[in-house]
C-alpha positions as CSV (number, residue, x, y, z in Angstrom):
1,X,140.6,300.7,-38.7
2,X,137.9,303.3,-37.5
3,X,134.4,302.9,-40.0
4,X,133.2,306.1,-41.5
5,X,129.7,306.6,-41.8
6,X,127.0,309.1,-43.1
7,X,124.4,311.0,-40.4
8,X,121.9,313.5,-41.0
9,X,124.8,315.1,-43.6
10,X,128.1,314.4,-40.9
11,X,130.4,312.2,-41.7
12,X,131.2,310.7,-38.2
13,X,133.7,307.9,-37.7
14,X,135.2,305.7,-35.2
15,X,136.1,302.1,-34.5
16,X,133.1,301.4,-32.0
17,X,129.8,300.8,-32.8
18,X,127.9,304.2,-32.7
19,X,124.3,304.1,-32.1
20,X,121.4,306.0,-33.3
21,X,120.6,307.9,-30.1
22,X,124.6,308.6,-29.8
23,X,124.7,309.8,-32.8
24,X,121.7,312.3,-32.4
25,X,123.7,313.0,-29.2
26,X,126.7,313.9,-30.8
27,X,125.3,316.0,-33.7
28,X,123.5,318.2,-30.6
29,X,126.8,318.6,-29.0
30,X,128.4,319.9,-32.2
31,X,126.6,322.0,-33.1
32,X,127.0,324.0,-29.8
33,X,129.0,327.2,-30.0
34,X,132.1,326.6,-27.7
35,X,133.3,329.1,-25.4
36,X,136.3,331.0,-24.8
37,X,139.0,329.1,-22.8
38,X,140.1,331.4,-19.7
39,X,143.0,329.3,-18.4
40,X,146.8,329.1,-18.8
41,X,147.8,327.8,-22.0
42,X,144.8,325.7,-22.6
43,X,144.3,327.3,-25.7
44,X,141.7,329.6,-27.4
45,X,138.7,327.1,-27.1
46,X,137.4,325.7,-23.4
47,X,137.5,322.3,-23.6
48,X,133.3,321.2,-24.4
49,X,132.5,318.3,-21.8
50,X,129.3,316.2,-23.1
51,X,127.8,313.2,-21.2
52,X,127.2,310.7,-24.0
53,X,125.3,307.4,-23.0
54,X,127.3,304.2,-23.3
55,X,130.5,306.9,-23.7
56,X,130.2,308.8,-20.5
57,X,131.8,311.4,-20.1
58,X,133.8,312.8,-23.3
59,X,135.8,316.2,-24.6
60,X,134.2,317.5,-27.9
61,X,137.0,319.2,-29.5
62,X,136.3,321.6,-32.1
63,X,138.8,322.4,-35.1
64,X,139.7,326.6,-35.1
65,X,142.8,327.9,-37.2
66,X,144.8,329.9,-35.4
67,X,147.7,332.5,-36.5
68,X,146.8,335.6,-38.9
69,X,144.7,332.8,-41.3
70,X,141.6,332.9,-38.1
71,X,141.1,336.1,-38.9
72,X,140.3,335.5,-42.6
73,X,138.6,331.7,-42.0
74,X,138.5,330.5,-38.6
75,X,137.5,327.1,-38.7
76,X,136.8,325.6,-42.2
77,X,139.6,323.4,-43.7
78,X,140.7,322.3,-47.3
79,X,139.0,318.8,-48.4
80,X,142.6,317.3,-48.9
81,X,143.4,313.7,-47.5
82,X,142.3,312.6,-44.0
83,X,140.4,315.5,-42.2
84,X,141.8,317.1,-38.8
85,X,140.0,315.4,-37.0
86,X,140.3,311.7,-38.0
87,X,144.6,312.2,-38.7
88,X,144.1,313.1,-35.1
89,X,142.1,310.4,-34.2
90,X,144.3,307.9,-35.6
91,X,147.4,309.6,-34.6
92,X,146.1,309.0,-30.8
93,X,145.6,305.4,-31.3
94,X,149.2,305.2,-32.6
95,X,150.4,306.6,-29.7
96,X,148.4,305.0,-27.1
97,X,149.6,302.1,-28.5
98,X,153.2,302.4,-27.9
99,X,152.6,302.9,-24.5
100,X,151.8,307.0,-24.1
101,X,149.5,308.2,-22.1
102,X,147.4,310.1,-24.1
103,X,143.0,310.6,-23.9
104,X,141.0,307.8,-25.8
105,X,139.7,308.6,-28.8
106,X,136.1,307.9,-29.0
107,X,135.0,309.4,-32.7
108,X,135.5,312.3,-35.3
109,X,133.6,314.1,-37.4
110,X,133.3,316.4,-40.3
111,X,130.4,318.1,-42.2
112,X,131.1,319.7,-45.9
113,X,130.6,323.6,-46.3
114,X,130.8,324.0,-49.9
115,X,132.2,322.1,-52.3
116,X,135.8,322.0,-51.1
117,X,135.4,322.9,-47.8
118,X,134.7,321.2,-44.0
119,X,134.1,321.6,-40.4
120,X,135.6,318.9,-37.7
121,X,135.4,317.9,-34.0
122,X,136.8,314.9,-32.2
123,X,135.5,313.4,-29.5
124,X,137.6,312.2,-26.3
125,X,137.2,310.3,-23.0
126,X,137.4,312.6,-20.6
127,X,140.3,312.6,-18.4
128,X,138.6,313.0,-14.9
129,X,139.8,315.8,-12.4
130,X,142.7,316.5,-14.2
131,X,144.6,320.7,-14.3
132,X,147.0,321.2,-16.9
133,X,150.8,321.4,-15.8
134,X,150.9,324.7,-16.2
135,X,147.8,325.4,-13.5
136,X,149.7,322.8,-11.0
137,X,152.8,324.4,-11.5
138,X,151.7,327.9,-10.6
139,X,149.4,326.2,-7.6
140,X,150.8,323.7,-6.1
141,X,154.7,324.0,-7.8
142,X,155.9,321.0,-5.2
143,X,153.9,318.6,-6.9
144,X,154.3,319.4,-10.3
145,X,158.3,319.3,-9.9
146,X,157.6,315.9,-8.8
147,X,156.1,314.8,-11.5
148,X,158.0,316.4,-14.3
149,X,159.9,313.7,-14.7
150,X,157.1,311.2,-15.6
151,X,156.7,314.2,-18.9
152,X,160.1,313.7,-19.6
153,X,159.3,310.2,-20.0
154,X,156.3,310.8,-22.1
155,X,158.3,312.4,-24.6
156,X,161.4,310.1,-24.7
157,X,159.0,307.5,-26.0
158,X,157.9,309.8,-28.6
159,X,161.5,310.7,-29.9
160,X,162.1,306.4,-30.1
161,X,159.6,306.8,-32.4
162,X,160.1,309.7,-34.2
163,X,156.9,311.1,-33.4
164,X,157.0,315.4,-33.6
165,X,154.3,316.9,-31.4
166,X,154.5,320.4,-32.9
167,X,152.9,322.0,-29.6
168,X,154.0,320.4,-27.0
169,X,154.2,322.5,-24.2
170,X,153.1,322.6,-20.0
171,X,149.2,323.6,-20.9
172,X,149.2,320.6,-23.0
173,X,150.3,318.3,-20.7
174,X,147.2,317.1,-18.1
175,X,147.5,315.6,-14.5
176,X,144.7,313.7,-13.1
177,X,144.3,313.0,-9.4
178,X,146.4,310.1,-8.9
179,X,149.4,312.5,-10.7
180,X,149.5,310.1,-13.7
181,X,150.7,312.9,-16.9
182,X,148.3,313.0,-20.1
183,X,149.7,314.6,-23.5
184,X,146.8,315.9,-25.2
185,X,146.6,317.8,-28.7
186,X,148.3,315.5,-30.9
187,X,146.5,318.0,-34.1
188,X,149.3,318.2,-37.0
189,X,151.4,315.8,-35.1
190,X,154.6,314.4,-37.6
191,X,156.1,310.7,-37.8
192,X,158.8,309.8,-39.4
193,X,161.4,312.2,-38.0
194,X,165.0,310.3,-38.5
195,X,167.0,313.4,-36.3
196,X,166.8,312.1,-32.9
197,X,169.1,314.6,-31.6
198,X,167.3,317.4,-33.2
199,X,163.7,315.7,-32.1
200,X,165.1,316.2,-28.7
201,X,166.5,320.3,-28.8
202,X,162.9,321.0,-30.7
203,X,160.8,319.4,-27.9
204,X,163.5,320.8,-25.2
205,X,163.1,324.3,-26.7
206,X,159.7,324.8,-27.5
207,X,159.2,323.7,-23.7
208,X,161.2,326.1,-22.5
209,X,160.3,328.7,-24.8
210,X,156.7,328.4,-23.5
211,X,157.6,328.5,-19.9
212,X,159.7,332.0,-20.2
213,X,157.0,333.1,-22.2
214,X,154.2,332.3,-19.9
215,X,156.0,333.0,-16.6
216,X,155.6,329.5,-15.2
217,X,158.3,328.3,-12.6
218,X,161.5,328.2,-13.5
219,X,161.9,324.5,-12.4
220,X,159.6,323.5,-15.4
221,X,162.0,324.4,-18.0
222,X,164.4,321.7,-16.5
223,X,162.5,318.7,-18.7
224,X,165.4,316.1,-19.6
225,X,164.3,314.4,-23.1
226,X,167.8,312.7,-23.5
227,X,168.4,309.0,-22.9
């Protein structure tokens, strides 16, 4: 179970040891605005890459509502339950531990504005020279067919165990150098879902729906989730 602890007014948890000078580290990092993400599907935020001593290198992920509700209040969140950031923390040691590949969690974080209010990041071992599948798809599209079936495989483990990924699409899938897959974003990720079948036609759809959507290859939409 990840510890929780109090730092210069952050809440900042994780189930390592965190030290002083990390802490400092990490506190630096978030308070640094992020910048505008420029690739494919990768979202409205470029992914913040922090060298952390005794971490190395890690993804600070900051928390942004998106939809109409941005433009109103774009990234504080209702003090209800867990926060984003550690339901997503714990969500990727769930699924790490049945066997997907997903980035390490290394930490989240919170810090309260107002009285019922927060802002959250989550901190992540960088997976090194990895593109998104989206990226390999549109440059090297031999490649990427290869290893589309290694995604499908991904996400059969994930319907086993009834796991929703509510995004799940080729920008959130990563490849590293030695084409092993990576799913990443596992934010307002649900358990518990007893409809196989329809598990299965939601990831198979919201797939494909992103590939049309996005002009990727049409090779990419042909992602078999059935057993």
């Amino acid at each position: 179970m990840p510890i929780s602890e109090t730092y210069l007014s952050y809440q900042i948890g994780s189930t390592k040891t965190i030290s002083e000078h990390q802490k400092q580290a990490l506190v630096h990092e978030f308070s640094r605005s992020p910048e505008k993400a420029e690739t494919l599907l990768s979202g409205r935020i470029r992914p913040q890459i922090a060298e952390i001593e005794g971490f190395g290198q890690v993804i600070i992920k900051h928390y942004f509502r998106g939809g109409i509700l941005r433009h109103i209040n774009r990234r504080t969140y209702l003090k209800i339950g867990k926060t984003r950031a550690a339901a997503e923390f714990d969500m990727l040691t769930r699924v790490r531990d049945i066997g997907i590949n997903a980035p390490e969690p290394v930490a989240f974080a919170s810090i309260s504005r107002g009285l019922v209010f927060y802002h959250a990041w989550l901190v992540l071992k960088e997976v090194p020279a990895a593109e998104t599948l989206a990226e390999l798809a549109r440059n090297t599209p031999e490649r990427a067919e290869a290893i589309l079936p290694h995604v499908s495989e991904q996400v059969r483990l994930l319907i086993r165990h009834h796991i929703l990924h509510v995004d799940l699409h080729p920008g959130n899938v990563l490849v590293n150098a030695d084409d092993q897959v990576f799913l990443i974003d596992f934010d307002k990720t649900k358990t518990g879902i007893k409809n196989k079948s329809g598990l299965a036609r939601y990831y198979v759809k919201r797939w494909q729906r992103a590939v049309t959507k996005h002009g990727l290859p049409d090779f990419l939409g042909k992602m078999e989730v059935h057993d």
